[in-house]
GURO-300879 format. One record per residue (C-alpha): residue number from 0; x, y, z; residue in one letter. Coordinates in pm, 1 decimal. Example, Ala and Ser with C-alpha at 12.3 -4.5 7.8 and 13.67 -1.06 7.14 Angstrom:
2
nr_x_y_z_rest
0_1230.0_-450.0_780.0_a
1_1367.0_-106.0_714.0_s
***
This chain:
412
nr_x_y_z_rest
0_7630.8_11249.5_8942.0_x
1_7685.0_11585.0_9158.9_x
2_8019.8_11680.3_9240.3_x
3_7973.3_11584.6_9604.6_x
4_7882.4_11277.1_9543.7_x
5_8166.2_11221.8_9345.8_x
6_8437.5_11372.0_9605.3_x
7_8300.4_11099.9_9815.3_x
8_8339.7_10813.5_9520.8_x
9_8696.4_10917.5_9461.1_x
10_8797.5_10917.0_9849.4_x
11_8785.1_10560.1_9769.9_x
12_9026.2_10576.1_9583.0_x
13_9371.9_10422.0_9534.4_x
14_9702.3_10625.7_9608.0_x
15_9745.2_10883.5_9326.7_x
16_9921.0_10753.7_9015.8_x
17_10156.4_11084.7_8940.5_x
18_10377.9_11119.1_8602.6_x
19_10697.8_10973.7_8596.6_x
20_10983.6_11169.3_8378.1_x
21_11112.5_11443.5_8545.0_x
22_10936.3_11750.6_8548.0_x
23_11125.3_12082.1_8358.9_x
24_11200.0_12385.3_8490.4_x
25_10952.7_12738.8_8473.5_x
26_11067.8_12835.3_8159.1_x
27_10935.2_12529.3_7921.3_x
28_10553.0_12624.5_8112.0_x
29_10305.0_12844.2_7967.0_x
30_10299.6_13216.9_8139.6_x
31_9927.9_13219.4_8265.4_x
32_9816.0_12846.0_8198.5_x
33_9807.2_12530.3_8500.8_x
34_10038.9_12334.2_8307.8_x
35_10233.8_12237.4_8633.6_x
36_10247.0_11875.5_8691.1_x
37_10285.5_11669.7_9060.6_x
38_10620.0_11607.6_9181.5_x
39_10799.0_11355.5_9090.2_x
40_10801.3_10973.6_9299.8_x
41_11090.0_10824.0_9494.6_x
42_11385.2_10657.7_9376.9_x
43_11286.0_10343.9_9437.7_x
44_10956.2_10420.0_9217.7_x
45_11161.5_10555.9_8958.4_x
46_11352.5_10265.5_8899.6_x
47_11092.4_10060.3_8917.8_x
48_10903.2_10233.6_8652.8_x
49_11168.6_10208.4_8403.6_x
50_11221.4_9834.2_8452.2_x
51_10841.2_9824.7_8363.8_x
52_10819.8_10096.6_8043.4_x
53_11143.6_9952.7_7874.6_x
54_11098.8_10240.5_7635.1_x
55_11345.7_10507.1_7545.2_x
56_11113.6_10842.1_7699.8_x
57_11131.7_10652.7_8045.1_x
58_11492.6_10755.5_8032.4_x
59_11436.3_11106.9_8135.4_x
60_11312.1_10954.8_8491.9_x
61_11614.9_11045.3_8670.4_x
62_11651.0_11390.5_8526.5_x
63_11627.7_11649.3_8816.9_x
64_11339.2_11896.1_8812.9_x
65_11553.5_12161.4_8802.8_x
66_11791.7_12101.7_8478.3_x
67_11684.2_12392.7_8336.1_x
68_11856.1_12617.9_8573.2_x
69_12160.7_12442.4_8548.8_x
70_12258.3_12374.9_8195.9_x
71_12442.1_12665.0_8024.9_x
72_12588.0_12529.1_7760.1_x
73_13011.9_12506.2_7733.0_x
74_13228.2_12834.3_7616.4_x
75_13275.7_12664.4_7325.3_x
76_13290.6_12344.4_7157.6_x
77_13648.4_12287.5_7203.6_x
78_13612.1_12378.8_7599.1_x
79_13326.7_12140.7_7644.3_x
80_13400.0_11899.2_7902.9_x
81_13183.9_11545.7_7896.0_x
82_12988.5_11684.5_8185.3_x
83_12907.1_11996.3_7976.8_x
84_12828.2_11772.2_7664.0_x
85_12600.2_11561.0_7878.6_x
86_12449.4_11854.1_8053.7_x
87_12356.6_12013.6_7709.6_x
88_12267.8_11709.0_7549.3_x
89_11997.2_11660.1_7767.5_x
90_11860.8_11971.7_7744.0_x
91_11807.2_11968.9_7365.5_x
92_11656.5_11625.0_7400.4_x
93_11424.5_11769.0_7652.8_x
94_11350.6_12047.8_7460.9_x
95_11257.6_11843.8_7175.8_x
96_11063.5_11568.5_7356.1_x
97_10905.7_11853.7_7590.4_x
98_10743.5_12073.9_7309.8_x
99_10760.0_11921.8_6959.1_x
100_10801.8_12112.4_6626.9_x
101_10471.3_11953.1_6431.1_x
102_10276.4_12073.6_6163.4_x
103_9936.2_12006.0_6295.3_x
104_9784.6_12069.7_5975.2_x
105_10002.4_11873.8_5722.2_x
106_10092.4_11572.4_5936.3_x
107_9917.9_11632.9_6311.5_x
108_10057.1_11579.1_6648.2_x
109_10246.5_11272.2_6771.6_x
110_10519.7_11233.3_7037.3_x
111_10867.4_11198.2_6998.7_x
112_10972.4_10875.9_6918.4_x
113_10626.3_10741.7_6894.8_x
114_10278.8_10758.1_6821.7_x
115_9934.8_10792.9_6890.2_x
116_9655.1_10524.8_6907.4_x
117_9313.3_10563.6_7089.1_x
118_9287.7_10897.0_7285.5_x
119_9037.1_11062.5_7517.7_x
120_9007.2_11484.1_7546.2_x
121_8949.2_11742.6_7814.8_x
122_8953.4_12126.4_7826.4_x
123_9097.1_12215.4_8154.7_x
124_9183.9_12570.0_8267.7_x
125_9282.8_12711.6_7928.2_x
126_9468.1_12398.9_7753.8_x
127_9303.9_12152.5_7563.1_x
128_9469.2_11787.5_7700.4_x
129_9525.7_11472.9_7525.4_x
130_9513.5_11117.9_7699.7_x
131_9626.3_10844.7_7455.7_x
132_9781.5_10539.5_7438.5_x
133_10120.6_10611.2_7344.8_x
134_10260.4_10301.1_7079.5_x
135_10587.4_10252.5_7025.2_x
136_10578.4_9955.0_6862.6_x
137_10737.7_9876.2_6496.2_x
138_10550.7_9552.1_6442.7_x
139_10166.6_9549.8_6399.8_x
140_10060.7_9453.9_6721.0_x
141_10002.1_9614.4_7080.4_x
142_9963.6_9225.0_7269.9_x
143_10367.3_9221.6_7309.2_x
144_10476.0_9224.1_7645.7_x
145_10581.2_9579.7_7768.3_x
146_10378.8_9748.5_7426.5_x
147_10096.8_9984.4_7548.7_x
148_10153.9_10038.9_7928.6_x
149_10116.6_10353.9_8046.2_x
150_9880.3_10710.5_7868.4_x
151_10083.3_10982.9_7699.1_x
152_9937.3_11279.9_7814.6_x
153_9995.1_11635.8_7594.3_x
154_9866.3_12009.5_7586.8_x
155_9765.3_12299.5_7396.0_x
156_9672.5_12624.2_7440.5_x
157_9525.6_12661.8_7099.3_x
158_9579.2_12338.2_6856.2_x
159_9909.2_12443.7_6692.8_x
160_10191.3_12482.2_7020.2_x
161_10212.4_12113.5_7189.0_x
162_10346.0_12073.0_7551.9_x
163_10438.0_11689.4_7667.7_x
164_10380.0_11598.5_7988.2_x
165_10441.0_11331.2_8208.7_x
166_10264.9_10973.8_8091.0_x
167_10006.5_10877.0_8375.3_x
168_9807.4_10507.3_8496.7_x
169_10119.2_10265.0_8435.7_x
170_10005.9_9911.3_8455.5_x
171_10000.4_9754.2_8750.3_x
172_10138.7_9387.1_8805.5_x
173_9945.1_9124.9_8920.1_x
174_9614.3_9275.4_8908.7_x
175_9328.4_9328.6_8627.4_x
176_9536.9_9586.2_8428.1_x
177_9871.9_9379.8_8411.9_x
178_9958.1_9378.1_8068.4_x
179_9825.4_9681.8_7892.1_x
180_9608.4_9974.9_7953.7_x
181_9420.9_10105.2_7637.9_x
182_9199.7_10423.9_7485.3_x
183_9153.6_10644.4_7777.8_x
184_8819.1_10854.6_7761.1_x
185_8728.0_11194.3_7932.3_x
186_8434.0_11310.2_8070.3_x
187_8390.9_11610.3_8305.7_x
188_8172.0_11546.5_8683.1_x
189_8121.9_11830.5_8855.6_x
190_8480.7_11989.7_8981.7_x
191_8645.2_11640.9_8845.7_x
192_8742.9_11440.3_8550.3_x
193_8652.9_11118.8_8526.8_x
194_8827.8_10872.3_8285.6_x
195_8689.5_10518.7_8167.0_x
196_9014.2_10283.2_8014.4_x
197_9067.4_9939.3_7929.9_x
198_9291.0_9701.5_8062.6_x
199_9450.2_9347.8_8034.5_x
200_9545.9_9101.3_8233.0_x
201_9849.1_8843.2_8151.5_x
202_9557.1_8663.4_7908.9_x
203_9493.4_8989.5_7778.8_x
204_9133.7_8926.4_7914.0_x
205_8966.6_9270.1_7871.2_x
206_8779.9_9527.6_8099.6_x
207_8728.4_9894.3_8210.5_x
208_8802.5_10056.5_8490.9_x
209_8809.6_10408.7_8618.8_x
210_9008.9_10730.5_8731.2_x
211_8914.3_11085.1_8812.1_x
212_9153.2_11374.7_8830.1_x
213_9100.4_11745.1_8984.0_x
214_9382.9_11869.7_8745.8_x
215_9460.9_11681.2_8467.5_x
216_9818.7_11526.7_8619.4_x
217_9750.2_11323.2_8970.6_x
218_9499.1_11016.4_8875.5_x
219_9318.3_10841.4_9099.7_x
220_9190.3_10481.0_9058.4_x
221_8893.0_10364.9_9188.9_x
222_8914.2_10088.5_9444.4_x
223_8541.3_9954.0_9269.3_x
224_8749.0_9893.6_8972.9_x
225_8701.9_9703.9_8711.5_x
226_8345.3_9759.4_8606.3_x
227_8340.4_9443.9_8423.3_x
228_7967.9_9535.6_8200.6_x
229_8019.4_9217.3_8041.7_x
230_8050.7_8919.0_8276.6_x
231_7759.9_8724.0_8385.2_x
232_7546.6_8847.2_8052.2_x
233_7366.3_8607.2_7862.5_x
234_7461.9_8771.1_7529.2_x
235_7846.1_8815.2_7576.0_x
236_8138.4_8595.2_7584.4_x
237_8365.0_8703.9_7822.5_x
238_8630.9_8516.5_8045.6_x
239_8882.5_8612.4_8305.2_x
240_9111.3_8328.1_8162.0_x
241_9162.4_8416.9_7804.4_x
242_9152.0_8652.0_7549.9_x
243_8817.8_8811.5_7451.4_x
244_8681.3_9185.4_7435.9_x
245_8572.9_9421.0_7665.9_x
246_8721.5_9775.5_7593.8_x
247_8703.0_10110.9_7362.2_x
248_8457.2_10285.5_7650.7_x
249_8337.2_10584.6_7563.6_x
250_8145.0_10830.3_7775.7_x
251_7798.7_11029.7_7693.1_x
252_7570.0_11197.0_7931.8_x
253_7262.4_11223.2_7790.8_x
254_6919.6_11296.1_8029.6_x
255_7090.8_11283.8_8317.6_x
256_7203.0_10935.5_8270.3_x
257_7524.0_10811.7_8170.1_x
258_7565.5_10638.1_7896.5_x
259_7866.9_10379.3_7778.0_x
260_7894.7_10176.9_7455.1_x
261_8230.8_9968.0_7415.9_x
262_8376.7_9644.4_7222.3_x
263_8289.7_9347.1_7277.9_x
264_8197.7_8971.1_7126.2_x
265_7875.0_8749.0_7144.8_x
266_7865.5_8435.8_7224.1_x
267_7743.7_8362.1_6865.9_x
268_8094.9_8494.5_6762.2_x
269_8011.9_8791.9_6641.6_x
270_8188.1_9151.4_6748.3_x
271_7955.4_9377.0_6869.9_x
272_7942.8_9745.1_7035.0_x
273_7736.4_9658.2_7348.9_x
274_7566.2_9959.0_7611.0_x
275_7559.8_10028.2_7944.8_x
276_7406.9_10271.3_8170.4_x
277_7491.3_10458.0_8492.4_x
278_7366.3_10756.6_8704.4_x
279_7623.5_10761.0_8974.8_x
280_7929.4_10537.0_8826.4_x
281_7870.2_10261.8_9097.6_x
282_7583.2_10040.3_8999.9_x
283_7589.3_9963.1_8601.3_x
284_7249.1_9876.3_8362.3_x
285_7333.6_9632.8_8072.8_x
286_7179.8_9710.3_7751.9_x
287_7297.4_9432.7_7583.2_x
288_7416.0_9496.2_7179.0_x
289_7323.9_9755.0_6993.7_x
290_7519.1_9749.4_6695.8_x
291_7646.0_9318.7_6603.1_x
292_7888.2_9253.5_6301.8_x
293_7887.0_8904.5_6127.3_x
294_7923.3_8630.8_6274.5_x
295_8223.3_8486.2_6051.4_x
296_8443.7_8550.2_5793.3_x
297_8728.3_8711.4_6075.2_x
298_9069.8_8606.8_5905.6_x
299_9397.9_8655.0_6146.7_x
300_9711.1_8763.8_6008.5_x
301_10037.5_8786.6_6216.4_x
302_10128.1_9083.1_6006.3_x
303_9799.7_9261.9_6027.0_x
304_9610.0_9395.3_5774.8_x
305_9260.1_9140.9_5828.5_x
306_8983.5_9168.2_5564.2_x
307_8722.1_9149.6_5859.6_x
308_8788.1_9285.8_6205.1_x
309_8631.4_9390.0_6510.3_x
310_8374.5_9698.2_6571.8_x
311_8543.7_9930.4_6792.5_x
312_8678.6_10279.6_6909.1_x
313_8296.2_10400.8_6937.8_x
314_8165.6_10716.9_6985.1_x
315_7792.3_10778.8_7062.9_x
316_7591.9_11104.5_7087.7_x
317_7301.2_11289.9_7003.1_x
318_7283.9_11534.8_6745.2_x
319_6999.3_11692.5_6541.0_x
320_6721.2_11488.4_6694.5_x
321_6916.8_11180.6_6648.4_x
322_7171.1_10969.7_6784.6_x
323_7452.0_10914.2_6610.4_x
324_7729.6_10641.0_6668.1_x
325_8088.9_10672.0_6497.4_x
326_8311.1_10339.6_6509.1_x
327_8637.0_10200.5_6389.7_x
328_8580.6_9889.2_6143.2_x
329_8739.1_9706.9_5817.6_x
330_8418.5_9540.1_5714.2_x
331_8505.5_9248.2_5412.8_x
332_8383.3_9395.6_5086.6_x
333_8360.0_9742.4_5197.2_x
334_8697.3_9840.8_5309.8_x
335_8841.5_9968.5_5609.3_x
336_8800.1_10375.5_5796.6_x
337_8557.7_10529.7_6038.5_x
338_8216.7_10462.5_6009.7_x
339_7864.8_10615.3_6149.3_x
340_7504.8_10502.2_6155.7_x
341_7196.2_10698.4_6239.6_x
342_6916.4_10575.9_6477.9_x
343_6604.0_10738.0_6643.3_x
344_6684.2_10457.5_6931.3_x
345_6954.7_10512.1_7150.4_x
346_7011.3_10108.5_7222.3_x
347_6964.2_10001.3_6844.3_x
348_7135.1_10033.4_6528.0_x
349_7181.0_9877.1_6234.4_x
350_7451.8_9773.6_5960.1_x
351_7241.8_9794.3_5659.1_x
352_7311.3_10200.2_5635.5_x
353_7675.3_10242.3_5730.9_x
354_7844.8_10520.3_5557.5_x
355_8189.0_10610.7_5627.7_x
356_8232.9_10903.9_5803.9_x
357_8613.2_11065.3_5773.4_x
358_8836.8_10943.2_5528.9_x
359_9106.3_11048.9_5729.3_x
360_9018.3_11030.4_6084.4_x
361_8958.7_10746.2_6300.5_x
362_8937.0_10697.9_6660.9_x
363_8732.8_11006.1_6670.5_x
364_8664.5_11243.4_6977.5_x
365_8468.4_11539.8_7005.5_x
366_8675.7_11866.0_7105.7_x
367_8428.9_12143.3_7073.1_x
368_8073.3_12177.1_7006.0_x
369_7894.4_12499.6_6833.5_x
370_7517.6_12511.6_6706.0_x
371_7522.2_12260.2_6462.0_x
372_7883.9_12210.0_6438.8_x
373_8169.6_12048.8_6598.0_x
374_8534.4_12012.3_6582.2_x
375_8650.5_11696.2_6552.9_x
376_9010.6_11508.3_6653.0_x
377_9074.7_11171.9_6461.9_x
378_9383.5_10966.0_6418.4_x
379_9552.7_10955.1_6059.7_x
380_9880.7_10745.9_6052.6_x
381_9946.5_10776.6_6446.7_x
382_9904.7_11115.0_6472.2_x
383_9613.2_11348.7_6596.8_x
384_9417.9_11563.2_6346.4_x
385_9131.6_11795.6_6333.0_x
386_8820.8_11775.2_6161.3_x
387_8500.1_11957.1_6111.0_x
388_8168.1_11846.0_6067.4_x
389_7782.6_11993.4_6031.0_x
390_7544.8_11752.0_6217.5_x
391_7254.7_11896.6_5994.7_x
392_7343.0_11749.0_5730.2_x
393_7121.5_11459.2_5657.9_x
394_7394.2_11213.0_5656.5_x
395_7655.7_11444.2_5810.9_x
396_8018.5_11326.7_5723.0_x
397_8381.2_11533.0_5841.7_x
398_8625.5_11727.1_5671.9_x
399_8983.8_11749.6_5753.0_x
400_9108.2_12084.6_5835.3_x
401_9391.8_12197.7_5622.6_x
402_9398.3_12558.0_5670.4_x
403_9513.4_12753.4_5960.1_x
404_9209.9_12986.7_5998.9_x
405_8979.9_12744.1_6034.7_x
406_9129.8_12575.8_6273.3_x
407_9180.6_12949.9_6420.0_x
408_8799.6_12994.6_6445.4_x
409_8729.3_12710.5_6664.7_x
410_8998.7_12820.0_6968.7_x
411_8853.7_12954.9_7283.8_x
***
């Protein structure tokens, strides 16, 4: 879709969802780079956000824009007054939640205090951003009420310095997106981002809706939200009224038509990762399956941990005269990780040649592309790692990065 055809989508849109902590002063920004983010809401938004998040980075709501200009520490630690501590206090805790110390390499990126699950990435005026759900969860399951409600949102200028920013596309009561909003993905429109997400409502129903951004940090919603690509088809089960799956978009333009594989179930029972088809983002083609699992043998455990489980996090593109679809799956008798399967059809593929992928990535997005190559992001142990991989191979599988010049050779 052009770009003005898009500006005229997105002036449907909702009010602009804007981040929610407290912005910090010049000095924590990057000299050169658009790492500014919009102001801050009103009080009364403020407080209503934390009664929603009920997590410990929502705290930081109230803290003034300007702290940094205001927090010289006490003359010394016997002098410190409780204003002082407090004043100090906060700025180390910004500090630290504002631009962690990680080892990208060894252990990968993750926020303070939490984690990342399914993520969606941009390149936008120097920075490479990161949209992910953002768990902070000790038990083994998002479906908790207040888990998963809002996107973490983080930056870097060239994979190893990390800048938090404000979360973005908080749940919203009463309608579609409720509960929980899950795995964010990014794909650029003309002058605009556009991102495809999942939500729940209270029955933790599933769907996608989108958003589309000018700069990375005020997201709009659109008022044709959700797109629902599963109701009414004769091949899925799918109900407004109870649980059932409809998420993990993904986003890949491919001859001028964009394409959209996600989760979902038949109404045989099986999980599936279904298509669907747009040129403009309004009116939607089903495409039915194109990749089903088995039909039974799906074993629940409270504590997690299920021999057989769903098909999901997908990724589809073309590469090397093929197309090539990456997915998330423990599979009984083979195991659990990221798998891929080669097809010369974009709308069919089958389980008989699975092969796993990345031993230690999942969830896996595409961050750069050269000749043959790409660079890879993948989730191992909730944090966000690179990967490489060579799409010429003839079953091409990635490689975790481990050493700092390789990683070097793929910045901007």
């Amino acid at each position: 879709m052009s770009g003005a055809n898009l500006a005229t989508r997105a002036g449907d849109a909702d009010s602009p969802e804007r981040g929610h902590l407290a912005r910090l002063g010049r000095s924590d920004r990057v000299s050169g780079q658009d790492a500014r983010a919009p102001s801050s809401l009103a009080g009364s938004s403020r407080r209503q956000f934390l009664r929603r998040a009920g997590v410990a980075v929502a705290a930081a709501a109230v803290a003034p824009a300007a702290w940094a200009q205001t927090n010289a520490p006490g003359e010394s630690a016997h002098s410190t007054t409780i204003i002082d501590f407090e004043r100090e206090l906060k700025r180390l805790r910004f500090e630290h939640y504002r631009h962690p110390k990680i080892d990208v390499l060894k252990k990968g990126f993750r926020p303070v205090g939490g984690s990342v699950a399914d993520f969606g990435t941009a390149r936008h005026n120097g920075r490479d951003h990161f949209f992910y759900i953002e768990r902070r969860l000790r038990e083994g399951t998002p479906f908790y009420p207040g888990h998963e409600i809002y996107f973490g949102h983080a930056s870097t200028p060239d994979f190893f310095e990390w800048e938090v920013h404000d979360p973005v596309l908080m749940i919203r009561p009463g309608t579609w997106e409720e509960a929980h909003v899950w795995a964010p993905v990014l794909l650029r429109n003309g002058e605009e981002l556009i991102m495809a997400y999942t939500g729940l409502n209270r029955h933790l129903c599933q769907n996608i809706g989108l958003a589309s951004s000018k700069d990375m940090f005020e997201w709009r919603r659109w008022q044709s939200n959700p797109i629902s690509p599963a109701k009414g088809a004769a091949w899925s089960y799918w109900r407004e009224d109870d649980i059932c799956s409809c998420r993990d978009p993904d986003l890949f333009r491919h001859k001028d038509v964009v394409w959209m594989p996600y989760t979902a179930n038949t109404k045989q029972g099986a999980t599936c990762i279904a298509l669907a088809s747009t040129a403009d983002f309004r009116k939607w083609k089903d495409h039915g399956p194109i990749l089903v699992g088995p039909a039974t043998g799906y074993e629940p455990r409270l504590e997690g941990g299920h021999p057989q489980g769903s098909f999901e996090s997908s990724n589809l593109s073309f590469r090397n005269g093929r197309y090539v679809l990456l997915f998330n799956a423990t599979i009984r008798g083979k195991g659990g990780g990221s798998w891929a399967t080669l097809s010369e059809r974009i709308d069919s593929f089958t389980t008989d040649k699975l092969y796993k992928f990345w031993n230690e990535g999942a969830c896996i997005e595409v961050v750069r592309d050269k000749d043959t190559r790409s660079l890879l992001a993948g989730l191992d142990g909730g944090c966000i790692r690179f990967g490489e991989v060579d799409w010429s191979e003839a079953q091409p599988v990635a490689k975790t990065i481990t050493e700092r010049e390789a990683l070097q050779r793929w910045q901007a």
